[in-house]
C-alpha positions as CSV (number, residue, x, y, z in Angstrom):
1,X,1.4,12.5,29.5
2,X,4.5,12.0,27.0
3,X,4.5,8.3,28.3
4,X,0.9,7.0,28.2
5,X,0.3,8.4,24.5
6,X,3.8,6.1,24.4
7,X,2.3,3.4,25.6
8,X,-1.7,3.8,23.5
9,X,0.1,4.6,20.1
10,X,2.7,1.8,20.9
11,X,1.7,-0.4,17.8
12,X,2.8,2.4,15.7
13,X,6.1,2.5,16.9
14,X,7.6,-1.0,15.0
15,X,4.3,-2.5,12.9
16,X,6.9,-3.5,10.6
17,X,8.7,-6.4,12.9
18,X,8.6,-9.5,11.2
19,X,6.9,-8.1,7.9
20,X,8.6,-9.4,4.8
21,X,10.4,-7.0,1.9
22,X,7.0,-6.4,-0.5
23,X,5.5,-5.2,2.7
24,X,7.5,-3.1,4.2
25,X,8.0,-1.7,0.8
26,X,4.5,-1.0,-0.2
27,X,3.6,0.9,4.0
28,X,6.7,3.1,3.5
29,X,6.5,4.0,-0.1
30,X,5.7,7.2,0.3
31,X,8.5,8.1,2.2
32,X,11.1,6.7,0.3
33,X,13.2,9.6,-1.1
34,X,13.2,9.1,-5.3
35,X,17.1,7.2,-5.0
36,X,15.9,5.0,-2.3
37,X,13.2,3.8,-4.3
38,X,15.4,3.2,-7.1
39,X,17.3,0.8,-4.5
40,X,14.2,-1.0,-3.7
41,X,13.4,-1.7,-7.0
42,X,16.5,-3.1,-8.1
43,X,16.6,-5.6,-5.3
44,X,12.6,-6.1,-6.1
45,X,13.9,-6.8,-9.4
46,X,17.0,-9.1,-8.5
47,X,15.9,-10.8,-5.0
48,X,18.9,-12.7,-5.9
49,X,21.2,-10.2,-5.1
50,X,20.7,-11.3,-1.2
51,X,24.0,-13.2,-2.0
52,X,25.8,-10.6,-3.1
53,X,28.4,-8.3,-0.8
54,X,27.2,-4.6,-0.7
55,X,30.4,-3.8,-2.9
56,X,28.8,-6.0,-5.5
57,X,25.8,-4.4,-5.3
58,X,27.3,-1.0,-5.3
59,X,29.3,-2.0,-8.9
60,X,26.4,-3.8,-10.2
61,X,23.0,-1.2,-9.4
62,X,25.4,1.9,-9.9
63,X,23.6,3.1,-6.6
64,X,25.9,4.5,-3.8
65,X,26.7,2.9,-0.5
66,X,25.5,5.2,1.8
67,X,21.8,5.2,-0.3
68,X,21.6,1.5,-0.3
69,X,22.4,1.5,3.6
70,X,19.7,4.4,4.5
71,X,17.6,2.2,2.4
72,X,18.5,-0.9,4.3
73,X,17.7,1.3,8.2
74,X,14.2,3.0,6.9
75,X,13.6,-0.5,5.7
76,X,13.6,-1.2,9.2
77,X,17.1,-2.7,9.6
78,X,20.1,-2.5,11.0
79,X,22.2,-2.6,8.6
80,X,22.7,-4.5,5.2
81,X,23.7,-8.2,6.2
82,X,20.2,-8.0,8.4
83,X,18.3,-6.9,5.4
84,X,19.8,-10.0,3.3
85,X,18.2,-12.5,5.2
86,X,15.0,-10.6,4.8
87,X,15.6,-10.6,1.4
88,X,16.5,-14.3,1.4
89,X,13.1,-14.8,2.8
90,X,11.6,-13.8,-0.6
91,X,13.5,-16.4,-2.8
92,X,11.4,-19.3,-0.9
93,X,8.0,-17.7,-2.6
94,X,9.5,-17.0,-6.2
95,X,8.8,-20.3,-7.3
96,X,4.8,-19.8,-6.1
97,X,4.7,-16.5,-7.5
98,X,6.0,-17.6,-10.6
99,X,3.8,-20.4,-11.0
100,X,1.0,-17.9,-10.8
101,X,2.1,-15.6,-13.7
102,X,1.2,-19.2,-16.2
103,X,-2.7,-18.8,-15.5
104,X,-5.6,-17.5,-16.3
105,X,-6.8,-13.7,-15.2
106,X,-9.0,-15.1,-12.4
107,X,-6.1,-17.1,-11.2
108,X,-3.8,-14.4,-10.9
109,X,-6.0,-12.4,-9.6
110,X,-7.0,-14.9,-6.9
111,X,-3.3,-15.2,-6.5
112,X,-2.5,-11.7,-6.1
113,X,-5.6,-10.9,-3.5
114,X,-4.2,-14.3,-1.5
115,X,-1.1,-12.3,-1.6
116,X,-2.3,-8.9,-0.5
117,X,-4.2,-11.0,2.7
118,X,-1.3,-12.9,3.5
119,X,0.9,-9.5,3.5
120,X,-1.6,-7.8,5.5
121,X,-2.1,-10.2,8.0
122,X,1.7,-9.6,8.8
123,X,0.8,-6.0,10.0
124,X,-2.1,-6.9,12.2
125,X,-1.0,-6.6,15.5
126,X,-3.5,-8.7,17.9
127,X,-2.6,-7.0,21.4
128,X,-3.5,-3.5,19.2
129,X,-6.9,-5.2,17.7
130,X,-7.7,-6.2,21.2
131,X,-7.7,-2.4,22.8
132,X,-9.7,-1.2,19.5
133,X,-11.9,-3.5,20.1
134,X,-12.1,-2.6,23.7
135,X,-12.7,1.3,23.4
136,X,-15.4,0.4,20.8
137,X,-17.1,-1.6,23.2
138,X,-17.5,1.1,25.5
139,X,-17.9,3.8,23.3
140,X,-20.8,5.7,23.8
141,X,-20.9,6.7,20.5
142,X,-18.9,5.6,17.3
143,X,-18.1,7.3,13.6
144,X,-16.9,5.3,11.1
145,X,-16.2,7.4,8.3
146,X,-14.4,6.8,4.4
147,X,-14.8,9.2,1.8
148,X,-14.6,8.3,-2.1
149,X,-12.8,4.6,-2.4
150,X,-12.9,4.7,1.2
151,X,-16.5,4.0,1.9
152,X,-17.4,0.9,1.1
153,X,-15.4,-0.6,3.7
154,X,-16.7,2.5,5.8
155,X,-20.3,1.3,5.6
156,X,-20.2,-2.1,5.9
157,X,-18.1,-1.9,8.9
158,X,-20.8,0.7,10.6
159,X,-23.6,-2.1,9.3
160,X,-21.8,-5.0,11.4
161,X,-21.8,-2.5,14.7
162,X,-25.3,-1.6,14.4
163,X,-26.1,-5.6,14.2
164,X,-24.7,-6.1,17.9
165,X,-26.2,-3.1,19.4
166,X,-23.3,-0.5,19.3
167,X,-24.4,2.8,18.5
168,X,-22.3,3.8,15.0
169,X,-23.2,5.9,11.8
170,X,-20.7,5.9,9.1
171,X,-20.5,9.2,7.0
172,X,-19.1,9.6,3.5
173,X,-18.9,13.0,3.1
174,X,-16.5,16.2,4.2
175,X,-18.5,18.3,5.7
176,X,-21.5,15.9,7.1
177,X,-18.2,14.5,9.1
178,X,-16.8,17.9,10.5
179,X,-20.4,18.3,12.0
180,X,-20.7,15.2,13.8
181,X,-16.8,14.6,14.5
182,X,-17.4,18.3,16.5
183,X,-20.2,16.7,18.4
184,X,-17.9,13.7,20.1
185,X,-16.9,14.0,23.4
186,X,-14.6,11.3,25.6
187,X,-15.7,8.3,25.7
188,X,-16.7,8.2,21.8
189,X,-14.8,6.4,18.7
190,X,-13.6,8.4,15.6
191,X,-12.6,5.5,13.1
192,X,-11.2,6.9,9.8
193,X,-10.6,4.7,6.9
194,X,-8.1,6.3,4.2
195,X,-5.9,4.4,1.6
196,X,-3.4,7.3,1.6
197,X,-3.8,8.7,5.2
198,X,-3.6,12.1,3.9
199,X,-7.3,12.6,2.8
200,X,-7.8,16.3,4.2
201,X,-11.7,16.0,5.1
202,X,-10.6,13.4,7.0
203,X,-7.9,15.0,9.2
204,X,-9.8,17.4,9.3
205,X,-12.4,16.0,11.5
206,X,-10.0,13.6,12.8
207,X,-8.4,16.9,14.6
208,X,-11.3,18.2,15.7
209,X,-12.7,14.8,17.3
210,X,-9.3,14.6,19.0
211,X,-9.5,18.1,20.3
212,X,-12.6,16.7,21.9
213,X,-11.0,13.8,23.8
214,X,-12.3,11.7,21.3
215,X,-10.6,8.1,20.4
216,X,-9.2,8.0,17.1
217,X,-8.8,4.8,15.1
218,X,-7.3,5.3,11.9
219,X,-6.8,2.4,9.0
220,X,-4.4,3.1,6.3
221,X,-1.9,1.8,3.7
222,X,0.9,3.4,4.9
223,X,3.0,3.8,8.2
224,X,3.8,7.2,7.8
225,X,1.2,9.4,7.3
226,X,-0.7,12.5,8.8
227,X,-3.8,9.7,10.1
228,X,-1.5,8.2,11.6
229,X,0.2,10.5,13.8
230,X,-3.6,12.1,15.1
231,X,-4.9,8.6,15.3
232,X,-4.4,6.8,18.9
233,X,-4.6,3.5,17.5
234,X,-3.8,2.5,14.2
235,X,-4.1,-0.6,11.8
236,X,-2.7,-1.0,8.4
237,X,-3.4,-3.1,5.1
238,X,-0.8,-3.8,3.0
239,X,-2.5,-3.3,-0.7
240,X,-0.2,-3.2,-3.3
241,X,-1.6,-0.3,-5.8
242,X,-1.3,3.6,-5.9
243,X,-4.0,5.9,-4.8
244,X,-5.6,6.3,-8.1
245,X,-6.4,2.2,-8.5
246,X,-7.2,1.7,-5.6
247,X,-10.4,3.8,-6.1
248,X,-11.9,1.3,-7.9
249,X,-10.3,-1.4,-7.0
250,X,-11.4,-4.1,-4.3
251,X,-11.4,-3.0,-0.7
252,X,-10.6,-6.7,0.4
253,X,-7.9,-5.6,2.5
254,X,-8.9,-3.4,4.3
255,X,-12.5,-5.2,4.8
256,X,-10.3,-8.3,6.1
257,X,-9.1,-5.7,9.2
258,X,-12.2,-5.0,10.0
259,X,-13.1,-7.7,10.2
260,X,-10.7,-8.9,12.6
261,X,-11.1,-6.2,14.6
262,X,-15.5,-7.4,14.4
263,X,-14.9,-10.7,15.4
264,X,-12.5,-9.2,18.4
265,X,-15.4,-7.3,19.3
266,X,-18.4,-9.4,18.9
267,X,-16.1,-12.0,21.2
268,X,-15.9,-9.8,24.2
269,X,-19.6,-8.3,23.7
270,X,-22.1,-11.0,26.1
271,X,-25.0,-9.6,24.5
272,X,-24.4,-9.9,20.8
273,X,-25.8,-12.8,20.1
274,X,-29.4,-11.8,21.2
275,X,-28.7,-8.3,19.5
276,X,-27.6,-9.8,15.9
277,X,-31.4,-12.1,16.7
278,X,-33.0,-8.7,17.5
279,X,-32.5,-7.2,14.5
280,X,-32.7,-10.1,12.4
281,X,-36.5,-9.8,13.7
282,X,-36.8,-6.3,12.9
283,X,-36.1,-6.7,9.4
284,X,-37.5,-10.6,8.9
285,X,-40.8,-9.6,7.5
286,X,-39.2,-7.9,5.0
287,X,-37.5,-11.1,3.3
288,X,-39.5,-12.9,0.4
């Protein structure tokens, strides 16, 4: 049993190979202890320093060595030379950056969203989008649920599954979620969206859906979190901003993964096209 949850949850295990230093510092903030934070943001602040020896660091931050090398391992290193040349790696986009910081607001926010796609898509593991896509193909019933800056991605994704003929109802509220996540049985999707991963409706009836044999799906801005461990499967965005922004912030992000995760889906699905006409029908007369 041990080794098959291995094996389903396996994206969870190392989503951070090949992600660059922003990223793997925004998914694991929240488990950064307060001194290894301080680490990160003195190499955020001196990317330069990926040509410095660790005693150099050590003399110039003020930070001790064995903080900068627990820094260097949760990072998802080895040690500190191999968290250099991922550091080295950022020096290349500086200049870009940079450049962006001389325009206009629109500009830099176009800049920053490019950004937060382009980081994201580093975390999106395509063997992991190919399985969700799988066990919501044969679900026999999916819930797509986001509560507060969580639902708008939430109920657009459970708009794009009703289009191909999948049977899905997103919910946006506590306790109208416990009551239908209770009523899942094998077979059926759970997918939770949550910026912090620790929203407590939504573990809530992510634990009773599993209890139920239920497939959980979670999406989430950080690696470690309570979501994550219930979920079977899990995907990540990687959305620079803390939990009280990003209520009211753009969902971009996270509406890119679902995307993905759609167009995985409507792929593998023969009858979608005629379903996506179907409904287009339904609703035609309605159009000016």
């Amino acid at each position: 049993m041990a080794d098959s949850k291995k094996t389903e949850n396996s994206a969870v295990l190392d989503p951070l190979s090949g992600c660059s230093f922003p990223v793997r510092m925004g998914i694991l903030a929240n488990k950064l202890t307060d001194m290894e934070s301080r680490v990160g943001q003195y190499f955020q602040s001196k990317p330069e320093s990926a040509y410095l020896s660790i005693t150099d660091v050590v003399s110039d931050s003020g930070l001790g060595y064995g903080t900068i090398i627990r820094f260097c391992r949760k990072l998802g290193c080895a040690g500190f030379q191999e968290f250099k040349v991922l550091l080295a790696q950022e020096l290349k986009s500086s200049g870009v950056e940079k450049a962006a910081e001389d325009g206009d607001s629109i500009a830099r926010h176009a800049v920053k969203i490019r950004a937060e796609l382009a980081s994201t898509q580093e975390l999106i593991d395509r063997e992991n989008v190919h399985k969700i896509a799988m066990a919501l193909n044969k679900a026999g019933r999916v819930l797509v649920a986001g509560i507060a800056g969580s639902a708008s991605p939430a109920v657009g994704f459970d708009y794009r599954l009703s289009r191909i003929g999948i049977y899905s109802q997103a919910i946006c509220d506590g306790y109208t979620l416990g009551i239908h996540a209770a009523s899942l049985t094998a077979g059926d999707v759970l997918l939770a969206v949550s910026f912090s991963g620790a929203t407590k409706d939504i573990l809530s009836a992510v634990q009773v859906a599993k209890e139920n044999k239920a497939t959980i799906v979670s999406l989430t801005n950080f690696i470690k979190a309570p979501l994550v461990d219930l979920a079977g499967f899990s995907l990540f965005t990687a959305t620079d901003r803390d939990p009280m922004s990003c209520e009211i912030f753009s969902n971009i992000s996270a509406d890119f993964v679902l995307d993905i995760v759609f167009s995985e889906l409507y792929g593998m699905r023969k009858d979608a096209e005629k379903f996506v006409e179907k409904t287009f029908n339904a609703i035609s007369d309605r159009r000016v």
